[in-house]
Backbone as ProteinMPNN parsed JSONL, in Angstrom:
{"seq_chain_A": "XXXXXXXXXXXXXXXXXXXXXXXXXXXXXXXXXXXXXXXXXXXXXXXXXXXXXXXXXXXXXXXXXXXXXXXXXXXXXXXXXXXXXXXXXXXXXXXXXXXXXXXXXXXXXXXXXXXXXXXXXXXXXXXXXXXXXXXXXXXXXXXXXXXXXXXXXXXXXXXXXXXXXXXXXXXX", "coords_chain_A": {"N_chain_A": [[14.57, 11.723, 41.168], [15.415, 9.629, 39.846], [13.286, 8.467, 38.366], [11.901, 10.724, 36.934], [14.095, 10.054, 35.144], [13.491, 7.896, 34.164], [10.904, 8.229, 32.405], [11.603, 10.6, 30.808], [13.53, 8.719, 29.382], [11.632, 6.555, 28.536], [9.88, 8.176, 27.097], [11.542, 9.358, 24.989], [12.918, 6.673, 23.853], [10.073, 5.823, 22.908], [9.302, 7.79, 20.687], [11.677, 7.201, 19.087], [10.914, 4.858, 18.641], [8.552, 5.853, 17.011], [9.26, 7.116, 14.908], [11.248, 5.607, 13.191], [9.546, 3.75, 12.436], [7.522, 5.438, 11.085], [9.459, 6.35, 8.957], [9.5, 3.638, 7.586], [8.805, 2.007, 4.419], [5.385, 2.529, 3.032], [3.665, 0.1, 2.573], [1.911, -1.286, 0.138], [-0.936, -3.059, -1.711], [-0.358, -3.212, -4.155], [1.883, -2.629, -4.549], [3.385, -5.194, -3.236], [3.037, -7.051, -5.176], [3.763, -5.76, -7.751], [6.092, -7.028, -9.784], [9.285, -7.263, -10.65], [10.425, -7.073, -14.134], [12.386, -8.567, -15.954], [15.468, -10.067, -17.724], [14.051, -12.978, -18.679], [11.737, -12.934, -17.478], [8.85, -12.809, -19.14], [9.591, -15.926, -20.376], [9.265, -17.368, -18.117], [6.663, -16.593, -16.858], [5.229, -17.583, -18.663], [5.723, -20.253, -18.965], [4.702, -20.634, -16.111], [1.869, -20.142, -16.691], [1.226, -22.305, -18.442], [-0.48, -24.363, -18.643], [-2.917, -23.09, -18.989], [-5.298, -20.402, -20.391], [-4.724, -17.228, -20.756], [-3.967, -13.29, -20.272], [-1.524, -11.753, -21.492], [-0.685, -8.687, -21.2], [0.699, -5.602, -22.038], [1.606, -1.946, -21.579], [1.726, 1.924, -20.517], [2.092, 4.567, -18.656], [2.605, 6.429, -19.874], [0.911, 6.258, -22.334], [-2.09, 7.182, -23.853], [-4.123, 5.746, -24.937], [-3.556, 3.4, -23.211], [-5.002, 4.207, -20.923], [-7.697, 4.099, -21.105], [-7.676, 1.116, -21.754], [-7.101, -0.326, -19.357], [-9.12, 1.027, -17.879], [-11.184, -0.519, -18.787], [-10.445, -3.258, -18.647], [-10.364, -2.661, -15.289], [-12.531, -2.757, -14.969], [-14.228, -5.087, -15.758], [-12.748, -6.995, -14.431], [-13.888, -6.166, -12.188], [-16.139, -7.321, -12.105], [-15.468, -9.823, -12.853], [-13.575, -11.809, -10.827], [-11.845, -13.462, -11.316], [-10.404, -12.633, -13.798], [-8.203, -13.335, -16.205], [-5.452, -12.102, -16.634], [-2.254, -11.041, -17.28], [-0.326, -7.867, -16.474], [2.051, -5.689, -17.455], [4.024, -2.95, -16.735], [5.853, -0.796, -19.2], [7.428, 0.784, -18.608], [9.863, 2.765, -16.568], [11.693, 1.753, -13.174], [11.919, 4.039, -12.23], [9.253, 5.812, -12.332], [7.783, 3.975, -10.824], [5.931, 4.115, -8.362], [3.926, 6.028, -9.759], [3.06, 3.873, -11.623], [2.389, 2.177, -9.845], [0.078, 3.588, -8.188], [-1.777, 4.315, -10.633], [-2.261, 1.552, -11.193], [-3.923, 0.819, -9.082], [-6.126, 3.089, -8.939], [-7.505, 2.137, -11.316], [-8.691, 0.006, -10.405], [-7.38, -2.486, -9.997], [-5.615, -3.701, -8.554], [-5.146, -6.602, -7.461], [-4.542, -8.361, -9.625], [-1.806, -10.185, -11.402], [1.108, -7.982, -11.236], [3.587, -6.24, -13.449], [6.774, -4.783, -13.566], [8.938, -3.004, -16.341], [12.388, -3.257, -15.728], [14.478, -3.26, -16.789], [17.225, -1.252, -18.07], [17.184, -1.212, -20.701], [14.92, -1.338, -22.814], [14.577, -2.289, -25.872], [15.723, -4.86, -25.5], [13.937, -6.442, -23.825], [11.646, -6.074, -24.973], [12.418, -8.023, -27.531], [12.496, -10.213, -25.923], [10.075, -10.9, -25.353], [8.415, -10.486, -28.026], [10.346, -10.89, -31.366], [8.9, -9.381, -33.473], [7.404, -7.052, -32.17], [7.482, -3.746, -31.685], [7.824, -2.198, -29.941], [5.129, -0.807, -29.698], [2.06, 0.023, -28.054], [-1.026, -0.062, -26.429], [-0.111, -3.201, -25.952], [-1.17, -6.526, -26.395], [-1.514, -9.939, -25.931], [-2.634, -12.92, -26.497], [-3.209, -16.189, -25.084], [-3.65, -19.477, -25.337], [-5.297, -22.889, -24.526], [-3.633, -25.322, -26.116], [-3.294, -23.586, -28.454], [-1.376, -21.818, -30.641], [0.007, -18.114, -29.108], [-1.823, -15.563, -29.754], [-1.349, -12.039, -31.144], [-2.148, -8.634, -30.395], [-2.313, -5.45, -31.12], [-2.699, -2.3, -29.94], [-5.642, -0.965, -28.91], [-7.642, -2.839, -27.038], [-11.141, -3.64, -27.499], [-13.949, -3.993, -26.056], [-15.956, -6.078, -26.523], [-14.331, -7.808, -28.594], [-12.939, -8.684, -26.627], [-14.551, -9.762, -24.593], [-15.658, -11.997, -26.297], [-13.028, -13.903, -26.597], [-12.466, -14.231, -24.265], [-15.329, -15.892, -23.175], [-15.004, -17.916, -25.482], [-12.82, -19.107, -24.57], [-13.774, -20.658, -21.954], [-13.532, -19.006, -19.62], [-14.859, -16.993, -17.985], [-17.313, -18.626, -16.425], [-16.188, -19.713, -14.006]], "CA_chain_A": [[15.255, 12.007, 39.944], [15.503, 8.564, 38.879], [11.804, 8.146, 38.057], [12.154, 11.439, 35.884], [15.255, 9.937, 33.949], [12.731, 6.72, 33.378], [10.028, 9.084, 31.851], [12.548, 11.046, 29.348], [14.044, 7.668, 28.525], [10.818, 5.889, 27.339], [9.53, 9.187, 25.695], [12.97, 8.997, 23.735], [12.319, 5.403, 23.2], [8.924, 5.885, 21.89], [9.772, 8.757, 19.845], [12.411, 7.09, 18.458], [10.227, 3.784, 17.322], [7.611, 6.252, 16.241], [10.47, 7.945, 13.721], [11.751, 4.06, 12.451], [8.093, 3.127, 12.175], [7.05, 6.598, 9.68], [10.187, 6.02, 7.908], [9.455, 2.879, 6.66], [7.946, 2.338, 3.023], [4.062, 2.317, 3.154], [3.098, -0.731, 1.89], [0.436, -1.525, -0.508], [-0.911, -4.448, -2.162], [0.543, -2.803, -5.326], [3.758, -2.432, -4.102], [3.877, -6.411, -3.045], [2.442, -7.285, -6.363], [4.699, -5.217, -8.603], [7.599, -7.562, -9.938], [10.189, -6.579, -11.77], [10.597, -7.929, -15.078], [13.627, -8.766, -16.372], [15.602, -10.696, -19.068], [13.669, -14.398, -18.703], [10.702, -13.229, -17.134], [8.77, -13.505, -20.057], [9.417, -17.112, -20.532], [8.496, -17.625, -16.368], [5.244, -16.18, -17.003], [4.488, -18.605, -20.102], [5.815, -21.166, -17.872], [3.63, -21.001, -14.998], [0.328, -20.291, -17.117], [1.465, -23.112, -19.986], [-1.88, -24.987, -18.965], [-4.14, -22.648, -18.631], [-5.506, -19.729, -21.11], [-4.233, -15.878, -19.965], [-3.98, -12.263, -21.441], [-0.844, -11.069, -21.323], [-1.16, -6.934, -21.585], [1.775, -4.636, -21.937], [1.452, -0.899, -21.373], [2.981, 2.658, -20.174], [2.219, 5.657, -18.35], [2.464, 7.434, -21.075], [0.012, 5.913, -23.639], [-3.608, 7.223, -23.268], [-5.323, 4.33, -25.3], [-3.674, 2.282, -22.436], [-5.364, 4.311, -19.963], [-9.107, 3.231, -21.569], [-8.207, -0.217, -22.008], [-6.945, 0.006, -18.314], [-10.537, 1.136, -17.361], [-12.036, -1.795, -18.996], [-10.35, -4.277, -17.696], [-10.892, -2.974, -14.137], [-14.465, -2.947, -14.937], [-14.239, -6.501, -16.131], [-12.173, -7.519, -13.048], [-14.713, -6.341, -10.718], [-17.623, -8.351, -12.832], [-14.749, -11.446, -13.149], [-12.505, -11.493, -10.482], [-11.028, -14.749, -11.837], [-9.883, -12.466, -15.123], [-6.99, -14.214, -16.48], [-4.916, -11.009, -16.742], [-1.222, -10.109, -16.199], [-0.146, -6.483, -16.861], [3.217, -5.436, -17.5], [4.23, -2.031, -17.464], [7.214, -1.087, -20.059], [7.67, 2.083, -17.867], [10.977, 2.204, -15.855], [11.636, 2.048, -11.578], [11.811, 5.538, -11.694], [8.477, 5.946, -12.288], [6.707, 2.869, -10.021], [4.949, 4.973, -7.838], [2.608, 6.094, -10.465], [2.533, 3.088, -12.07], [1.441, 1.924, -8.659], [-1.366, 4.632, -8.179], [-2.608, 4.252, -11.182], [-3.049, 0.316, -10.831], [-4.607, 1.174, -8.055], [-7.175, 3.661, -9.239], [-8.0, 1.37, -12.303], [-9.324, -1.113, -9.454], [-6.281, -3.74, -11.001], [-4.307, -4.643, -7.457], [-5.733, -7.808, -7.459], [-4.102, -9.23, -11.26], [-0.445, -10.188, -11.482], [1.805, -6.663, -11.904], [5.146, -6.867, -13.549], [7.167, -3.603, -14.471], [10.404, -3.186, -17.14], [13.061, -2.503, -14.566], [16.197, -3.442, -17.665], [17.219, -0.177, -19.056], [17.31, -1.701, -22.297], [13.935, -2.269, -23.086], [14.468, -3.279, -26.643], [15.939, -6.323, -25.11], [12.908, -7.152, -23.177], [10.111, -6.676, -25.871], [12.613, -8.764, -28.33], [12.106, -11.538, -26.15], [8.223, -11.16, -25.529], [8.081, -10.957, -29.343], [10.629, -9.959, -32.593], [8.429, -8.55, -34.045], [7.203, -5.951, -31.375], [8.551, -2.494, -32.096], [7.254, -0.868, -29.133], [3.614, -0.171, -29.914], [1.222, 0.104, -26.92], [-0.764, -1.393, -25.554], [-0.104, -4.751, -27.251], [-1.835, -7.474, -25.869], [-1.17, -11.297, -26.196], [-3.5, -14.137, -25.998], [-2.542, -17.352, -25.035], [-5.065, -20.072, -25.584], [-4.646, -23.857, -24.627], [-3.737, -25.643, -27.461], [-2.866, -22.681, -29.517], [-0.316, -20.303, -30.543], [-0.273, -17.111, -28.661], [-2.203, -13.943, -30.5], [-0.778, -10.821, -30.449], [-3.008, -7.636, -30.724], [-1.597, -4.005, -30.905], [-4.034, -1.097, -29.843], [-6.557, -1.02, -27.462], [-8.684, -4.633, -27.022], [-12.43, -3.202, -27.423], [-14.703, -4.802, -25.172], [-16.785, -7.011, -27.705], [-13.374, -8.197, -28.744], [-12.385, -9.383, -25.11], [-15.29, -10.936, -24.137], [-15.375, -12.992, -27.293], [-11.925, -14.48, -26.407], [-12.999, -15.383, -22.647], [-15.873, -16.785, -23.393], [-14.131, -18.863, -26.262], [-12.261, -20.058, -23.273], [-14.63, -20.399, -20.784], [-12.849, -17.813, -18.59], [-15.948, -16.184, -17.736], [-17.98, -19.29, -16.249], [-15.622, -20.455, -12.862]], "C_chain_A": [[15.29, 10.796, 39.029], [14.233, 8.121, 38.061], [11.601, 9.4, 36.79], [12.783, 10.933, 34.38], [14.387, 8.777, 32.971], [11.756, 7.385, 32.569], [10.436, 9.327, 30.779], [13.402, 9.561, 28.601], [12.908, 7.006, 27.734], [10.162, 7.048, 26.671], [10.505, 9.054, 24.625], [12.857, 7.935, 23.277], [11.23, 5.447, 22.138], [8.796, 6.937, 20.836], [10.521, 8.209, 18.751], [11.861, 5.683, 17.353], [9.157, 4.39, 16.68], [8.289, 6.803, 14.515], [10.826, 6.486, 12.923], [10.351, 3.849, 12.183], [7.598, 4.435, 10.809], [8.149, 6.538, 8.949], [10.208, 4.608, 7.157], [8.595, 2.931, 5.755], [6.284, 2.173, 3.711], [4.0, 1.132, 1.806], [1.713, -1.441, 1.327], [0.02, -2.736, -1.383], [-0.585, -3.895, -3.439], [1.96, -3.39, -5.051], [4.616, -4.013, -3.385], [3.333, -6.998, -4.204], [3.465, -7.172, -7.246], [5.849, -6.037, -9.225], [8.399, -6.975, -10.749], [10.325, -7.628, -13.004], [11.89, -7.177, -16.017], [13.897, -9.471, -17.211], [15.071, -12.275, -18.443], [12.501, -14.109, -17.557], [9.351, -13.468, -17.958], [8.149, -15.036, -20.522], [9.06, -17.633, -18.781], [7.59, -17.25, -16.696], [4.602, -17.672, -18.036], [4.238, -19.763, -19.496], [4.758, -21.635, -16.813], [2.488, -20.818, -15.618], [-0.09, -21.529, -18.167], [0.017, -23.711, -19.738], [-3.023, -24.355, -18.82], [-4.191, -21.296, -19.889], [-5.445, -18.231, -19.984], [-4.317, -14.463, -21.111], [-2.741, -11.885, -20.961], [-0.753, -9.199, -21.438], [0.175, -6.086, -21.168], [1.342, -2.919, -22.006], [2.003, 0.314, -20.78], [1.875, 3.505, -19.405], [1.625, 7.224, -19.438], [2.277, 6.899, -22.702], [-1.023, 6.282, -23.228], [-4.342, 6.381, -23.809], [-4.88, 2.824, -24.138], [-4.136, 2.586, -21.419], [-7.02, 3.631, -20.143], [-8.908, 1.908, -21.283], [-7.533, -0.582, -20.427], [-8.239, -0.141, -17.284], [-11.142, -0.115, -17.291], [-11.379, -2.904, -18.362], [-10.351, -4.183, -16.121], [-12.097, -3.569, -13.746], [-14.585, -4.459, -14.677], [-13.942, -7.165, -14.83], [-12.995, -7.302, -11.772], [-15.675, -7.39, -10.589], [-16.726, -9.449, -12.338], [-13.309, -11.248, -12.34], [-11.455, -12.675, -10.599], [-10.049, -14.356, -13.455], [-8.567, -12.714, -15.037], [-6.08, -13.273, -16.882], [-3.72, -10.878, -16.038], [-0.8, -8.959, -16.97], [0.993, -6.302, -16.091], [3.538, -3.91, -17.949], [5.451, -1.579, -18.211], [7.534, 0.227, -19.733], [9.113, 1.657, -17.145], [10.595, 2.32, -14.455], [11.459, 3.215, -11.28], [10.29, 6.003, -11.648], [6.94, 4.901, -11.17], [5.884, 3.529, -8.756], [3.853, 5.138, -8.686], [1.884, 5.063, -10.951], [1.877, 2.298, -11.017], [-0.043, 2.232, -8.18], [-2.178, 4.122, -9.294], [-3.197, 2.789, -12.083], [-4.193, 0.236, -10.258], [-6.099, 1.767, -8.109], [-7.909, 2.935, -10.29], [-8.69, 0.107, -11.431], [-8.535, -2.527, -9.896], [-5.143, -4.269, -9.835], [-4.241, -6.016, -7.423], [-4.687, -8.454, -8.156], [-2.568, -9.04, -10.814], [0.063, -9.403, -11.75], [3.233, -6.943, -12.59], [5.528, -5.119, -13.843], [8.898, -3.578, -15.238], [11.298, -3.033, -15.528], [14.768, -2.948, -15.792], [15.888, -1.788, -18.415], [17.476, -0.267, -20.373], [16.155, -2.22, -22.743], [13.393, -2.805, -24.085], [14.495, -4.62, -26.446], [14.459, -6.961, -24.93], [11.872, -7.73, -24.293], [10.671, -7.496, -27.058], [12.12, -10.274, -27.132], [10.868, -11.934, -25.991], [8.368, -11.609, -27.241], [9.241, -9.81, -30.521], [9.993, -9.549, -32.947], [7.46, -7.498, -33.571], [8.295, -4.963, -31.266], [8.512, -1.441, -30.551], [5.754, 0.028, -29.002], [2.527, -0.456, -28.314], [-0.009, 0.777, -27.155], [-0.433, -1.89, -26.645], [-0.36, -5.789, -25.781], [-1.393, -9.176, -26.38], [-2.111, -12.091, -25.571], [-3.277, -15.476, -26.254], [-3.898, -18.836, -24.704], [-3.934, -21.805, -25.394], [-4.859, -24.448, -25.864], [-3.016, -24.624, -28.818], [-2.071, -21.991, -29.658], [-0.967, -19.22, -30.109], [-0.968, -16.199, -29.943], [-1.833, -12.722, -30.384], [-1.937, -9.67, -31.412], [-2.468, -6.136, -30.541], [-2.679, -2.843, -31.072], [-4.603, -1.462, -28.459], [-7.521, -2.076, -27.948], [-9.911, -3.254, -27.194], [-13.242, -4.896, -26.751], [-15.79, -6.101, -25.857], [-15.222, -8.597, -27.824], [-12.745, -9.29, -27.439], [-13.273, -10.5, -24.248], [-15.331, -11.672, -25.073], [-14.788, -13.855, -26.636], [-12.45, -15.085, -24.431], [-13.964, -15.8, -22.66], [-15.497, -17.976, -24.432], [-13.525, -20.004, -25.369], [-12.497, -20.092, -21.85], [-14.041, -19.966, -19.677], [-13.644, -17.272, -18.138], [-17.112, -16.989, -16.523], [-16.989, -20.443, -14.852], [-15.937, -19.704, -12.075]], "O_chain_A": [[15.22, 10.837, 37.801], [14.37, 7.384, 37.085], [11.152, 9.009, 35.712], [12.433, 11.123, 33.215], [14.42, 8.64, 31.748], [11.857, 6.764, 31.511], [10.061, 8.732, 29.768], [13.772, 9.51, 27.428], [13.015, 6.846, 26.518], [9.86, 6.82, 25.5], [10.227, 8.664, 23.491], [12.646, 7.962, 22.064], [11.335, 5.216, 20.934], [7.907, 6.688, 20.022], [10.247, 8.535, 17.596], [12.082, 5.432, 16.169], [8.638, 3.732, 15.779], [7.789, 6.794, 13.39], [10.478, 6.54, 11.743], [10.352, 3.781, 10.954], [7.385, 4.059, 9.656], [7.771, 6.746, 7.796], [10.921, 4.483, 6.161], [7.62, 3.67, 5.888], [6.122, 1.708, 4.839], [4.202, 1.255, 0.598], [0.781, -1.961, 1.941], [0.977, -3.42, -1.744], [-0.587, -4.969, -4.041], [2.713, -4.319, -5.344], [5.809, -4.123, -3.1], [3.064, -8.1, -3.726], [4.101, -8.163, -7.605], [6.874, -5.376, -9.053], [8.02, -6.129, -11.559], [10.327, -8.847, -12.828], [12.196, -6.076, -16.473], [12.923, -9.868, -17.849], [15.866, -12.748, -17.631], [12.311, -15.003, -16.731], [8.645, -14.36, -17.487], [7.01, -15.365, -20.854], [8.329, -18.623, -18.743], [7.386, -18.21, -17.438], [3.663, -18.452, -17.872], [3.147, -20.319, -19.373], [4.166, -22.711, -16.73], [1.665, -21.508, -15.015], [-1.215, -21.755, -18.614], [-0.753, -23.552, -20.685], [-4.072, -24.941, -18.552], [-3.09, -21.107, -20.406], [-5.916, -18.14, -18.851], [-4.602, -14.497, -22.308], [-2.801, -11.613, -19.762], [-0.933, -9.017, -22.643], [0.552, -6.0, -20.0], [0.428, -2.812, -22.823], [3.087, -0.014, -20.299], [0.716, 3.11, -19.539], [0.89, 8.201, -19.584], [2.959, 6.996, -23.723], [-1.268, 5.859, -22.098], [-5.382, 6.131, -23.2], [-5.435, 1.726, -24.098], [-4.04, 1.719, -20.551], [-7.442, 2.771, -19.371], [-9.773, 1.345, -20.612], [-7.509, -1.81, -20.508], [-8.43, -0.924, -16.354], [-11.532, -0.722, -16.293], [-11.977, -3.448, -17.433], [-10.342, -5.238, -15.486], [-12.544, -4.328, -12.886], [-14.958, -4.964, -13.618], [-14.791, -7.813, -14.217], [-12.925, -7.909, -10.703], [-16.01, -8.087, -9.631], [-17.161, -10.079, -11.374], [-12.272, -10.774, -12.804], [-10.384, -12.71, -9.993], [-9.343, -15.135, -14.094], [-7.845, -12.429, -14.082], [-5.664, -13.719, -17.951], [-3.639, -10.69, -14.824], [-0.914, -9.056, -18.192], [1.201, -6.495, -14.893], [3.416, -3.538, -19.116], [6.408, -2.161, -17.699], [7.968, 0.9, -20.668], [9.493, 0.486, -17.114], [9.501, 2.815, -14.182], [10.921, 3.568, -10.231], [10.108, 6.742, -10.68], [5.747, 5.117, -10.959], [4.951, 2.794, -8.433], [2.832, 4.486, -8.467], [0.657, 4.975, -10.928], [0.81, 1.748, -11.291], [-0.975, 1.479, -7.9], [-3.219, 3.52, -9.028], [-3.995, 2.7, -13.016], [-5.24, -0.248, -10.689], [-7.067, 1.237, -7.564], [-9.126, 3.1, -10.2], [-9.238, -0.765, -12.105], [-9.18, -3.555, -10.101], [-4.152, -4.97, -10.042], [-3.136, -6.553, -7.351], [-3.882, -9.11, -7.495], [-2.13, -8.121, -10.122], [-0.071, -9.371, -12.973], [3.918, -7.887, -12.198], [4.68, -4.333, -14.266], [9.871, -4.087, -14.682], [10.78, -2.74, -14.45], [15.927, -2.853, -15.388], [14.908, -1.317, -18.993], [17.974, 0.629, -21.054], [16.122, -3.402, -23.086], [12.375, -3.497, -24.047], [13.715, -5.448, -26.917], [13.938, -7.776, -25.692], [11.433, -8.851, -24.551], [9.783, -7.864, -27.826], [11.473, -11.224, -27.574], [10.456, -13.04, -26.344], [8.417, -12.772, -27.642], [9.173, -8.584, -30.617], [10.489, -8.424, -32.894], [6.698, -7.01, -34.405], [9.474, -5.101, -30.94], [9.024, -0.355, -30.282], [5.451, 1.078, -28.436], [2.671, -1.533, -27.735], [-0.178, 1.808, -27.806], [-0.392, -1.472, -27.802], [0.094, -5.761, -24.638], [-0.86, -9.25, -27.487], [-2.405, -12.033, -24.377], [-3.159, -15.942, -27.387], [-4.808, -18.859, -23.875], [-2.774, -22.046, -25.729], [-5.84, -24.286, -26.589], [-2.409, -24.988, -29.825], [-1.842, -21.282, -28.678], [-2.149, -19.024, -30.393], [-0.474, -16.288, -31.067], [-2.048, -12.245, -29.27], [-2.373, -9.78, -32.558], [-2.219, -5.885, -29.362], [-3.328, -2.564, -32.08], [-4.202, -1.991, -27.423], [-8.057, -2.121, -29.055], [-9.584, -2.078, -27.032], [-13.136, -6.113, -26.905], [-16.206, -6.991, -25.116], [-15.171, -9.741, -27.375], [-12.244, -10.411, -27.52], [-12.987, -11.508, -23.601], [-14.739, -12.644, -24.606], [-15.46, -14.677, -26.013], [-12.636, -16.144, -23.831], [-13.862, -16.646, -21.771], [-15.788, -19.099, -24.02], [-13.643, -21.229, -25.387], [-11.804, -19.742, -20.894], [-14.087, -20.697, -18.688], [-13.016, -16.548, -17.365], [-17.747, -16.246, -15.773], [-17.12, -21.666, -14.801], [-15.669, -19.902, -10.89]]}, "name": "protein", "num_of_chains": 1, "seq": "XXXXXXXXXXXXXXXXXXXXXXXXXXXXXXXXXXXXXXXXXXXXXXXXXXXXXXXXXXXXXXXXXXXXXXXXXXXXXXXXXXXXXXXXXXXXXXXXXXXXXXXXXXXXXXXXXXXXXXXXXXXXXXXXXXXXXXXXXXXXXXXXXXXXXXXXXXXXXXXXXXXXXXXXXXXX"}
């Protein structure tokens, strides 16, 4: 009997770490990527790239000219996996799943992720930039030496390589 009770105990055991083990999150290199961005992340970003030339890229869910320019920069990122790219989505938590997926499918796990997570997201895009209303994408290019650029629409590919070759982003 006692050799029985040992049987039903480690089935119950292993049952029970199989149940704790499928309930935890599935983790993806999205989903350790993802940061949240908040009031003074922003200026942390600027921060850690100050010596070096970057694209900042803001975007939603629910813009389709940010799903194109999305495309292209996967493309790009496969060609240049050194592209100087972080992408911020101005989507909320409730939605990070998709915005996950469809990192994901854009071939974009790789590049720095950030997503809104303040339910106030005037706040946020006042301190990226006053004078961002909310238009998407909008893009920012940060060049050493230079004041940032800000671009609203979708980058076109002519346009993008320009700017990284400008700053030999293309050639490490």
């Amino acid at each position: 009997m006692a050799m029985g009770n040992q049987i039903r105990c480690r089935r119950t055991m292993l049952a029970a770490l199989l149940c704790i083990f499928l309930s935890l999150p599935v983790i993806s290199g999205t989903q350790d990527q993802l940061r949240h961005f908040v009031s003074g992340s922003y200026s942390d970003i600027v921060l850690r790239y100050q010596n070096s030339s970057f694209i900042l890229v803001f975007w939603s869910i629910d813009c389709p000219p940010c799903y194109e320019e999305l495309t292209m920069l996967g493309g790009l990122y496969k060609q240049y996996p050194v592209l100087p790219v972080v992408l911020v989505s101005t989507d909320g938590l409730d939605v990070r799943t998709e915005v996950e997926v469809l990192i994901s499918e854009k071939g974009l796990t790789g590049l720095e992720s950030w997503i809104f997570t303040d339910s106030l997201s005037e706040r946020l895009r006042f301190e990226v930039d006053k004078y961002w209303y909310g238009e998407l994408p909008r893009s920012y290019f940060f060049s050493k030496n230079q004041p940032r650029h800000a671009v609203s629409g979708r980058l076109s590919h002519a346009y993008l390589m320009k700017w990284l070759n400008e700053n030999n982003m293309l050639h490490r």
